[in-house]
C-alpha positions as CSV (number, residue, x, y, z in Angstrom):
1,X,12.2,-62.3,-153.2
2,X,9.9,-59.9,-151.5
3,X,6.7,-60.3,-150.3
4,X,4.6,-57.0,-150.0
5,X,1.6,-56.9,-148.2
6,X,-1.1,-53.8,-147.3
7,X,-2.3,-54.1,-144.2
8,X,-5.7,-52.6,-143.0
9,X,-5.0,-49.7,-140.6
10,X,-4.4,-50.1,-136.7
11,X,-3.2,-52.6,-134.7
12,X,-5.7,-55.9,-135.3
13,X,-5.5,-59.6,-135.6
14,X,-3.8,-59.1,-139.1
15,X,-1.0,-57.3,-137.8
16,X,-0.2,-59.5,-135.0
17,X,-0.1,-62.7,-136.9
18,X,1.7,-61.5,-139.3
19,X,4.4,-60.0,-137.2
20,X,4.4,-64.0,-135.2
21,X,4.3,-65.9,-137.9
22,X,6.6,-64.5,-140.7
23,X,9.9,-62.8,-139.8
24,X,9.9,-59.1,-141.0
25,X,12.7,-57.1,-143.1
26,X,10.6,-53.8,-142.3
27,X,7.2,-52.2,-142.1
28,X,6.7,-48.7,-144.3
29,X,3.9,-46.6,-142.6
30,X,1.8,-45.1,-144.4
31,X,-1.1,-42.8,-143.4
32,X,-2.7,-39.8,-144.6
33,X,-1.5,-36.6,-142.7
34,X,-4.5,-35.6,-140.6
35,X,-4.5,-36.1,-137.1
36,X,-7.4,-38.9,-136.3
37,X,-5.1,-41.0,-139.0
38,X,-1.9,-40.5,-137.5
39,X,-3.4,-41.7,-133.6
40,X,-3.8,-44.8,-135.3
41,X,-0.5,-45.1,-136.9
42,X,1.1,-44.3,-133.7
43,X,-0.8,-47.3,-132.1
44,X,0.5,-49.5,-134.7
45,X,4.4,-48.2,-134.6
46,X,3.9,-49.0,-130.9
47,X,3.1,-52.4,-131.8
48,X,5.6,-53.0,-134.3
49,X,8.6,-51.7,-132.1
50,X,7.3,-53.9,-129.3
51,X,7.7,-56.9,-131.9
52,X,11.3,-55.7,-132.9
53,X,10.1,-55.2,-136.1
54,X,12.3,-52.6,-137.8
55,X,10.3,-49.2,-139.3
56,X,11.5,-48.5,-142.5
57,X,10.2,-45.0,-142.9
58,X,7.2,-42.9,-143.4
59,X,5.0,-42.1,-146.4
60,X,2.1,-39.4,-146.4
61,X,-0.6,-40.9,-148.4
62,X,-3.1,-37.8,-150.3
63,X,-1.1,-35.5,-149.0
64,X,-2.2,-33.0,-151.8
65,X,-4.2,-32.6,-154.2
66,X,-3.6,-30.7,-157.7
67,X,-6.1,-29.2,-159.6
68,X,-5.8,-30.7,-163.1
69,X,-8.1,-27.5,-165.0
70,X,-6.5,-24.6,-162.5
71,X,-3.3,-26.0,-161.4
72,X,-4.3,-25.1,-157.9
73,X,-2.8,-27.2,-154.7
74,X,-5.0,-27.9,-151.9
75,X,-4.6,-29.3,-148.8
76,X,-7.6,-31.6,-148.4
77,X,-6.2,-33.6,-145.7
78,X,-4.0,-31.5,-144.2
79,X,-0.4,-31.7,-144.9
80,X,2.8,-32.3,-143.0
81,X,1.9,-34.9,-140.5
82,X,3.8,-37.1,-141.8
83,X,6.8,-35.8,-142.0
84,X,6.4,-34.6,-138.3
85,X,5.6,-38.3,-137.5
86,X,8.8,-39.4,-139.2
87,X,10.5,-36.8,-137.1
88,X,9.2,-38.2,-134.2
89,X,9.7,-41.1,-134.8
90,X,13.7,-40.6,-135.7
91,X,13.2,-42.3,-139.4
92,X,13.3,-41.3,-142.9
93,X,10.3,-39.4,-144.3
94,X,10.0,-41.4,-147.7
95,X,7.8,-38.9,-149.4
96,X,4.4,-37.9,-150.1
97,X,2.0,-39.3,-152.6
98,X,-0.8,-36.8,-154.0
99,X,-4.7,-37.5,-154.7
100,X,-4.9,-37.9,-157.9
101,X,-7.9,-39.0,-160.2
102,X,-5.3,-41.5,-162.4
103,X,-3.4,-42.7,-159.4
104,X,-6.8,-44.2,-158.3
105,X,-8.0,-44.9,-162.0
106,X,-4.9,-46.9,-162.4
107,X,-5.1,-48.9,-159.9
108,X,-8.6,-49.4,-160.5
109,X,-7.7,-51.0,-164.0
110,X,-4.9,-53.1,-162.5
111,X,-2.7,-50.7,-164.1
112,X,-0.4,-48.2,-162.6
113,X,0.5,-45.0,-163.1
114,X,4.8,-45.8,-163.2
115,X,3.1,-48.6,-166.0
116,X,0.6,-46.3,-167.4
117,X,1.8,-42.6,-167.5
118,X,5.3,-44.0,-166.8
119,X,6.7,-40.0,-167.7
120,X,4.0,-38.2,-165.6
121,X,5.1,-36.1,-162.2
122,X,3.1,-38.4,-160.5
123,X,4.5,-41.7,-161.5
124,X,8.0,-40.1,-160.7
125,X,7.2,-39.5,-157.2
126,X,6.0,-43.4,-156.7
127,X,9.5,-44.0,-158.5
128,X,11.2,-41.9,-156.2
129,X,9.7,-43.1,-153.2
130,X,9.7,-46.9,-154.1
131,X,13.2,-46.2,-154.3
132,X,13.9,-44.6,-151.1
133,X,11.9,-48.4,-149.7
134,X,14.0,-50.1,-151.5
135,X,17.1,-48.8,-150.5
136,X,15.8,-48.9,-146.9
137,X,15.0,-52.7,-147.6
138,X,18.5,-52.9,-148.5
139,X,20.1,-51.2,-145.2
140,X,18.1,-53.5,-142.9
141,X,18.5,-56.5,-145.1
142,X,23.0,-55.6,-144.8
143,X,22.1,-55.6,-141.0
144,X,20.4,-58.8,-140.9
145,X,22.2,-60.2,-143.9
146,X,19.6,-62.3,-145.4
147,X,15.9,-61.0,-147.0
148,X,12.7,-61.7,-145.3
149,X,9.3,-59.9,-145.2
150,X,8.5,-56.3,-146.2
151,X,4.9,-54.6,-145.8
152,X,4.4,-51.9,-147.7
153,X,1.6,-50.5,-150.1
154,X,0.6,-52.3,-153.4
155,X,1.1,-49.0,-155.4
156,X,4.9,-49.2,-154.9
157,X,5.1,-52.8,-156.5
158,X,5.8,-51.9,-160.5
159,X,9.0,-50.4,-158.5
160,X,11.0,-53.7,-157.3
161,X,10.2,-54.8,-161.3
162,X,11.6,-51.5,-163.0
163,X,15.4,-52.3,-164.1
164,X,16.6,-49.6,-161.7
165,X,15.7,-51.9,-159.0
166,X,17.2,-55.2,-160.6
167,X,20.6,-53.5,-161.2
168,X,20.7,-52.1,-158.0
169,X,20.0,-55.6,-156.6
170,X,22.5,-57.4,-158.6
171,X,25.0,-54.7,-157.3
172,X,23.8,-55.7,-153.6
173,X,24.7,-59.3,-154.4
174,X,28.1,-58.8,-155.6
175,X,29.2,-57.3,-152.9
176,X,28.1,-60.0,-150.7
């Protein structure tokens, strides 16, 4: 079983008692790429290596943003940082999530896009990068061999219920 928690940003009262209190599979940052964000992420991967709590990767949260009349791709937030920070940080870059009017809608509704628009280029990213969690989850939970605590965003949650997930975790459980 997992237990997936979003976490405000920085390094608070929240973090820190839940990093004491609960042992932790993993932490996925996730920040939007422009600078003032990412000096608050940094604070908090500080915090989180100091705990020995393992970083599962990055994501890049509205990291673009799609016109839906002219097709045209701006950069509201900048782009990139991200990806730089996962650089830095010598982890995988998960991927990048674009603004998106029904991401936000969806969630909104208490209904997600994968569960939604389950075919749309935007539900296949969150596949795609709920996947590349999971399979970090995975790699830390063979290291530590036994499951414990993984924060993450609520968007990614329809992912650990698609059938891609179950099989791959039955797999994981044979082998053991």
């Amino acid at each position: 079983d997992y237990l997936i928690v979003d976490l405000p940003p920085g390094t608070g009262d929240a973090q820190l008692s839940l990093t004491q209190l609960l042992p932790l599979t993993g932490v996925v940052i996730v920040s939007t790429p422009q600078e003032v964000a990412l000096i608050d992420v940094e604070k908090a991967v500080s915090m989180f290596k100091k705990l020995e709590v393992p970083i599962l990767g990055v994501i890049e949260n509205m990291a673009y943003y799609i016109c839906p009349t002219c097709g045209h791709n701006d950069d509201i937030f900048s782009r990139g940082g991200g990806a730089k920070l996962a650089e830095s940080l010598s982890v995988p870059f998960l991927g990048e999530v674009p603004l998106d009017r029904k991401v936000r809608y969806g969630g909104d509704v208490g209904r997600p896009i994968v569960i939604g628009a389950p075919d749309s280029e935007h539900a296949k990213i969150f596949m795609e990068t709920g996947q590349r969690v999971a399979e970090g989850v995975m790699t830390v939970s063979y290291t530590h061999l036994f499951r414990r605590v993984l924060v993450v965003r609520p968007e990614l949650l329809p992912v650990w219920e698609s059938a891609r997930w179950r099989s791959m975790e039955r797999a994981a459980t044979q082998k053991r």
